[in-house]
N, C-alpha and C positions, 0 to 999 in steps of 0.2 A: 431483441435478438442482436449478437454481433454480426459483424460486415468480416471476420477475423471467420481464417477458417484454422485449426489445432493442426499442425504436425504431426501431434503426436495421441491419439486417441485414448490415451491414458494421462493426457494434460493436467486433470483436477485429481486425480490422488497423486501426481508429483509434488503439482503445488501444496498439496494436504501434508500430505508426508514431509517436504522441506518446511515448512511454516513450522508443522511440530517440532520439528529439530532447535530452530530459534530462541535460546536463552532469553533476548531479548523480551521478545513476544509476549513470551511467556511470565517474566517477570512484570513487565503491562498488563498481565490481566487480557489481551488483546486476544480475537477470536477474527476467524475467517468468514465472513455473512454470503458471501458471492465470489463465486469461482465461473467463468467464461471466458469464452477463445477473447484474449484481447481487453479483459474488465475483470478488477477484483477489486473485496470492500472489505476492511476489515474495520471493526470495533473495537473502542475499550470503551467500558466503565470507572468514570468517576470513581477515583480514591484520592482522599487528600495526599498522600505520598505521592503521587503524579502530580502536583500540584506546584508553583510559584508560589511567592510572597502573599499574592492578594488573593488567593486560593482557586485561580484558573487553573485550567492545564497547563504545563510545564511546555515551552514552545522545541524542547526535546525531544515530546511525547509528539506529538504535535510530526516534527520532522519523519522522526523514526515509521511511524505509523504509514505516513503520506509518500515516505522511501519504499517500503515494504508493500505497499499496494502499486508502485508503480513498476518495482521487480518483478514481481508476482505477474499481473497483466503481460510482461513482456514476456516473462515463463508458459505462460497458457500458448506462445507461437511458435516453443523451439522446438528442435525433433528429439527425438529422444535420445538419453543420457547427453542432455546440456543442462547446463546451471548458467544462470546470471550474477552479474556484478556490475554495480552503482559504477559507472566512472564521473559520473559530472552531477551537479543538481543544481538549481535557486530554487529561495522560497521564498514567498510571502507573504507575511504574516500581517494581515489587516484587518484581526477585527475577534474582541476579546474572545479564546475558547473557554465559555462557562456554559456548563450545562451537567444532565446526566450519563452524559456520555458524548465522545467525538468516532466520529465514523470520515474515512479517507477511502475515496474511490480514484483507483487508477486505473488507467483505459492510455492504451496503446496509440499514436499518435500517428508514430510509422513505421513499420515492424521491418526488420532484415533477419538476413541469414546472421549476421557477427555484432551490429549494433541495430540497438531501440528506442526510437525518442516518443515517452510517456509525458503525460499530465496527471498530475494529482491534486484530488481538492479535498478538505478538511473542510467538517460542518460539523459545531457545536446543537446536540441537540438536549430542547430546554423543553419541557412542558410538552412535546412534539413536533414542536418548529426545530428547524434547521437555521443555522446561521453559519455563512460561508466563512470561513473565518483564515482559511489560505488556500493559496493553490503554487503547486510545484512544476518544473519543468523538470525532466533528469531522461538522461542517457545512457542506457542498459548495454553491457556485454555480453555477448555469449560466449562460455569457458564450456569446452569439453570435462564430464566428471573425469579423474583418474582412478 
């Protein structure tokens, strides 16, 4: 259960709705697992085209994915017709992403009305083990839609 309570009680088809929009995403192969006030997860599966040289995940995919869940989490706080936007991030990356898929869980750190400081962490999953393979700090705005 989140400690987050939603603005906006239509929070998870905003975030639904925005995610589909996402070319990105969507060219990832990437899928939304968990949507809550404060926490979201999304997945991709394994395709060698996501991939580096030595056939891991591509630390792109990697970012992209681990940015997008910690948007998203800060999404699940705003009130309604707000959208976010990434202004800041680190990442790092410590620990090979191979598996049959990486799953990045972001979860809201400290939520405001204008800015958000999230955590995201990237876990390579192989056989059914997880292995932590990054984690993100990043700092969310909130923009009025026009």
């Amino acid at each position: 259960m989140s400690a987050f309570a939603a603005r906006n009680p239509r929070f998870e088809t905003v975030v639904r709705e925005s995610f589909a929009k996402q070319g990105l995403m969507a060219t990832l192969g990437a899928r939304l697992s968990l949507v809550e006030p404060g926490h979201v997860e999304i997945e991709v599966p394994y395709d060698e085209k996501l991939s580096q040289q030595q056939g891991l995940f591509h630390g792109g995919v990697t970012t992209s994915i681990v940015d997008s869940s910690c948007g998203y989490s800060a999404l699940t706080l705003m009130a309604a017709g707000s959208e976010v936007l990434t202004v800041e991030f680190k990442i790092n990356l410590f620990a090979p992403a191979a598996g049959e898929r990486l799953v990045a869980r972001g979860r809201v750190v400290r939520g405001g009305r204008t800015i958000t400081v999230c955590q995201g962490d990237a876990y390579a999953v192989r056989d059914g083990a997880e292995t932590h393979c990054a984690t993100m700090v990043a700092t969310m705005m909130r923009v009025e839609l026009p």
